[in-house]
C-alpha positions in Angstrom: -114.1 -131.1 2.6 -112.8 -128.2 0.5 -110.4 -129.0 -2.2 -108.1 -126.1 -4.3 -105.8 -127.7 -6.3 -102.8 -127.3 -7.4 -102.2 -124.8 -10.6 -99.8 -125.3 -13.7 -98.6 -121.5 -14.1 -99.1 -118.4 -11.7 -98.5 -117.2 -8.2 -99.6 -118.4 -4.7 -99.2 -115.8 -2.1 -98.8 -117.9 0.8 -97.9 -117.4 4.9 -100.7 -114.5 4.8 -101.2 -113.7 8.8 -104.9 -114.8 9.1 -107.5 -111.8 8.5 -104.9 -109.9 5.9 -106.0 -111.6 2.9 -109.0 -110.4 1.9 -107.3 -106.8 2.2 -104.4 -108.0 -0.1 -107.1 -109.6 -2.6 -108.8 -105.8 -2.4 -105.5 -103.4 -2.5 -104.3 -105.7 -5.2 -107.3 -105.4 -7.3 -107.5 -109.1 -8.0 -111.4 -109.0 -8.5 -110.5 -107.5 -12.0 -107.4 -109.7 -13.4 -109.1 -111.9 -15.7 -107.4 -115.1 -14.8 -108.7 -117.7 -11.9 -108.0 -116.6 -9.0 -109.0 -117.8 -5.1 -109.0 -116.0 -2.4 -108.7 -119.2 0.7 -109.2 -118.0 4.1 -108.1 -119.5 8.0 -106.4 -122.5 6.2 -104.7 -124.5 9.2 -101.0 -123.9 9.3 -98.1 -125.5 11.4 -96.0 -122.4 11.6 -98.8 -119.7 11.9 -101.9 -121.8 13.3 -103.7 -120.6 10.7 -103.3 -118.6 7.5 -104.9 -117.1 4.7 -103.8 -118.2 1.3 -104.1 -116.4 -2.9 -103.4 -118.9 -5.9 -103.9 -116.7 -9.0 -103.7 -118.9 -12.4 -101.5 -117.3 -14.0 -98.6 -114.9 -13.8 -99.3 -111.4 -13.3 -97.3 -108.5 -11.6 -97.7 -107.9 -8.2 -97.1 -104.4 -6.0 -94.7 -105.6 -3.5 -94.8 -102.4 -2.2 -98.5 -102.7 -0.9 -97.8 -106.7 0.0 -94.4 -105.6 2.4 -97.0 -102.7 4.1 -100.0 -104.8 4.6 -98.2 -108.1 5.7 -94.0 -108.2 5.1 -94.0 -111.7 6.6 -95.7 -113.4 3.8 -94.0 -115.7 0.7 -94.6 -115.5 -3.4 -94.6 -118.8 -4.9 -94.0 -118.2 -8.8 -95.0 -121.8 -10.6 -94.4 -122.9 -13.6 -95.6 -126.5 -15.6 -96.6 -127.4 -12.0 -93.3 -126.7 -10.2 -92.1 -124.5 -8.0 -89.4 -122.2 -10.0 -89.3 -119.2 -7.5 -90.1 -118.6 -3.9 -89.5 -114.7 -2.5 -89.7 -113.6 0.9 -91.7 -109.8 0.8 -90.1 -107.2 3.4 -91.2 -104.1 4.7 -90.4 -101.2 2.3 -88.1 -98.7 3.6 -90.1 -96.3 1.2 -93.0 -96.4 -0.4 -94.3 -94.2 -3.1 -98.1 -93.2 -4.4 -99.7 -96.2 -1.6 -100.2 -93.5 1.4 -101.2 -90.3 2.4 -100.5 -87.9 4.5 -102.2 -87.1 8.0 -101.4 -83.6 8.0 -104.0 -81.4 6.8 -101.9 -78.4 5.7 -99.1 -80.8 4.1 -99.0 -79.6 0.5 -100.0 -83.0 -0.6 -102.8 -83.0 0.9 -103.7 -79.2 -0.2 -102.5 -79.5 -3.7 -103.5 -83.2 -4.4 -99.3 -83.8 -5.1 -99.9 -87.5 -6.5 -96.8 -90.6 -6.3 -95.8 -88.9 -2.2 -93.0 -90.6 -1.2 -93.2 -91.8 2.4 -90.2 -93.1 4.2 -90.5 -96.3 7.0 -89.3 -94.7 10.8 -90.2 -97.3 12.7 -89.9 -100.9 11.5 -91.8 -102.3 15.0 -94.8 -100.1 14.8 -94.7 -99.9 10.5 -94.6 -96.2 10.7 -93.9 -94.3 7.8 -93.5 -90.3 7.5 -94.4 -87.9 4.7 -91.2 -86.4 2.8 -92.7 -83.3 2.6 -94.1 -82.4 6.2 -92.9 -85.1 8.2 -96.0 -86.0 9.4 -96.8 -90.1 9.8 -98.7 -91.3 6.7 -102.0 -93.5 6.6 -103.0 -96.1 4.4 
């Protein structure tokens, strides 16, 4: 049987929709944060059937920007001397800002290499976002 335990200070990111962590672990960078971090993957789960799970020992700050785009249904734990002192519920981002890039092949950001885009959410259902430049929808 596998056996995490519990930590004393950090962050869980928990409720990850089974597949999702490993690109959360990746767009987060968390293979380079010094501290002890693991990565748990299809742990069983009541609500979801199964879920993927990050426990990261210690605090650190997160991008809730990229966590709302890649999975807005998932939950930060923050714990402290072994107890839970925060939970927050992540949301989709109505914008986002320096994550995505535009489609559109004659957008200027894409011709000038115009870093920190902002891209603004159109369609909460289908997680669409559109360039403020050119309109066009955005990819990750």
């Amino acid at each position: 049987m596998l056996k995490i335990t519990g930590i004393n200070k950090g962050i869980v990111i928990d409720h990850i929709t089974e597949g999702l962590g490993y690109k959360i672990f990746k767009e987060l960078k968390l293979h380079k944060v010094p501290n002890k971090t693991a990565l748990i993957l299809n742990v069983e789960s009541n609500k979801l059937g199964k879920k993927d799970i990050i426990k990261i020992d210690n605090t650190i700050d997160l991008n809730l920007e990229v966590l709302g785009l890649i999975d807005p249904d998932l939950t930060i734990t923050i714990i402290d001397g072994g107890q839970i002192i925060e939970k927050k519920k992540i949301e989709l981002p109505k914008e986002v800002t320096g994550i995505l890039t535009c489609k559109n092949p004659r957008c200027i950001t894409t011709v000038e290499k115009v870093e920190n885009t902002s891209f603004y959410l159109v369609d909460a259902d289908t997680k669409e976002y559109r360039c403020e430049f050119c309109n066009t929808r955005a990819k990750m």
